[in-house]
N, C-alpha and C positions, 0 to 999 in steps of 0.2 A: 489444473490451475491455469489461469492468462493471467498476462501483465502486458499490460497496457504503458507502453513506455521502456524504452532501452537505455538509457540514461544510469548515471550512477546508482542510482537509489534503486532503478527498475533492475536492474546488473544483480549488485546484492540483494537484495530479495530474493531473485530468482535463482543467486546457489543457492540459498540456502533453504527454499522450497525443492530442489533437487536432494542437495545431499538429507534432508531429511525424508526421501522418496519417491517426491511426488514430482511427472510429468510435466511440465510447463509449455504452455505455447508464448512466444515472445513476438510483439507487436511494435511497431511507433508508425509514425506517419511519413518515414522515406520510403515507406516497403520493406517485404519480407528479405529482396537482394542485399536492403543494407544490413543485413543480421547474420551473415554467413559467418564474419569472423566471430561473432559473439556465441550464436549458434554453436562453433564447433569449440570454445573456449568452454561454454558450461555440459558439452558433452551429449551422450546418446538421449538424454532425457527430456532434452530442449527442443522445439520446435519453431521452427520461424513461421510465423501467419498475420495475419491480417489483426486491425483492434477487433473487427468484428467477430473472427474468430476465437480469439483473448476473449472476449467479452461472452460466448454461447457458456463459458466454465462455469461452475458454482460459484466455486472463488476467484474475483477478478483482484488484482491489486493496479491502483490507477498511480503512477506515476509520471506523472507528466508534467510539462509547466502551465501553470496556472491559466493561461490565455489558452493553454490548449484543452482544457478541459471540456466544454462545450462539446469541440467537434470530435473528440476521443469518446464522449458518452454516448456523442452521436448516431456512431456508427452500429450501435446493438441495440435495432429496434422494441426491443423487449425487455426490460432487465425484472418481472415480476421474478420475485422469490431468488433471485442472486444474492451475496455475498461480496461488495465492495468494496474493498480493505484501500482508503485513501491515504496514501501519501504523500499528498499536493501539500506545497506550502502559499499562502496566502500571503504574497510580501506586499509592501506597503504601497506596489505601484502599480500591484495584478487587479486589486478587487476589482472583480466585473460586474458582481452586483448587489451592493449596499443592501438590499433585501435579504440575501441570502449570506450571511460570514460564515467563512471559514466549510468543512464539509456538510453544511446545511446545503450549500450550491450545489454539491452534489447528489445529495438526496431530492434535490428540486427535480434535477436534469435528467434522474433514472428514476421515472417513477417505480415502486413496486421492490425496489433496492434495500437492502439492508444496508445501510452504510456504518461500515467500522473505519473510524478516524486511530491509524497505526502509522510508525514508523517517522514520521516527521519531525520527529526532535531528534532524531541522531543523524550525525553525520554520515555518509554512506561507507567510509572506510571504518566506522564503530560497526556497524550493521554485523558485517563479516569478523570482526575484530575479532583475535581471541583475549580473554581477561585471563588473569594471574590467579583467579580462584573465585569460585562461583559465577553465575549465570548473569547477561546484562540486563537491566531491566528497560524493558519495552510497557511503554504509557498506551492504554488506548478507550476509545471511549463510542457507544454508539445506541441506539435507541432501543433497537429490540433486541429484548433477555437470550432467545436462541441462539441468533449467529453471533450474541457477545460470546457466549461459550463455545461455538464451535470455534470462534476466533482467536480467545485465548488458547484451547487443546493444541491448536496452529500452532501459535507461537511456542508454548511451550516443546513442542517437536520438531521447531528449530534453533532451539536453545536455548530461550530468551526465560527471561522471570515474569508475565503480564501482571500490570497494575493497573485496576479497570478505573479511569475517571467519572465515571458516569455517563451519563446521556451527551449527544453533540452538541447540544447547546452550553451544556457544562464543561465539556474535555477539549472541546476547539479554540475559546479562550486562553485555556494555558500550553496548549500546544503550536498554535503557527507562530510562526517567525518574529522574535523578537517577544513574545511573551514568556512568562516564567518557567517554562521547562528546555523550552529550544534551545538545541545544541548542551542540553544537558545528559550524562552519560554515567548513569549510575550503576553498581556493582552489586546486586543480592550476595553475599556471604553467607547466611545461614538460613533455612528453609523455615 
């Protein structure tokens, strides 16, 4: 797995892609040096490297801020057949290009990308949370039927309950910032 971004949301994610098994390479754009303390926080399973190298994985999770999106997509000249799991938020002051809302800009910028729109309505300290009973529910939404399912098995194997929105054009709407699920933190109770 990569993650593209060290930040809070890129942080949480990537325990919890450890403690459910799997490998991480962690990325931002001050260098692999600025990752040493977060590196040795999330343990033997973590890797410090480049976005470029976050971005060779199947599964990338893009966490970034939004003006940095471009030059984080940038850096992996290929994304045919990857796994994009976006957790940029779209605030009211990023949009860079009224063409593209919300993780549509994303799927511009990597052509060949699966883009799954996850993670961006919870707060980063929910991400990691633990609940009082039952699993939290994780919203996500994205165009092709495959990697929605390899995306949800994901989540579900790091805790979460996935509620698929639909396609990006349908799930990005209610998911950035200040739309109707954002900063919403909801609890599955019964299966």
């Amino acid at each position: 797995m990569g993650v593209i971004g060290s930040g809070h949301i890129g942080e949480a994610v990537a325990k919890l892609l450890i403690d459910a098994g799997n490998t991480v390479i962690m990325s931002n754009h001050h260098g692999s040096e600025s990752l040493k303390g977060l590196i040795n926080a999330l343990g033997p399973k973590a890797k410090a490297g480049t976005p470029a190298e976050a971005g060779q994985q199947d599964i990338v999770i893009l966490a970034v801020l939004r003006p940095g999106v471009a030059d984080a997509l940038a850096k992996t000249p290929n994304w045919t057949g990857k796994i994009i799991i976006d957790a940029t938020n779209e605030l009211p002051d990023s949009r860079t290009d009224p063409a593209y809302p919300g993780s549509e800009l994303v799927a511009h910028l990597a052509p060949g990308a699966h883009v799954i729109k996850a993670f961006n309505t919870l707060f980063a300290r929910y991400i990691t949370g633990e609940t009082a009973a039952g699993k939290r529910v994780l919203f996500y939404g994205g165009d092709d039927a495959d990697s929605k399912k390899t995306a949800a098995a994901l989540f579900e194997k790091m805790g979460f309950a996935p509620v698929d929105l639909g396609t990006l054009k349908e799930a990005s709407p209610m998911m950035e910032f200040g739309a109707p699920l954002s900063g919403t933190h909801f609890i599955q109770t019964q299966e």
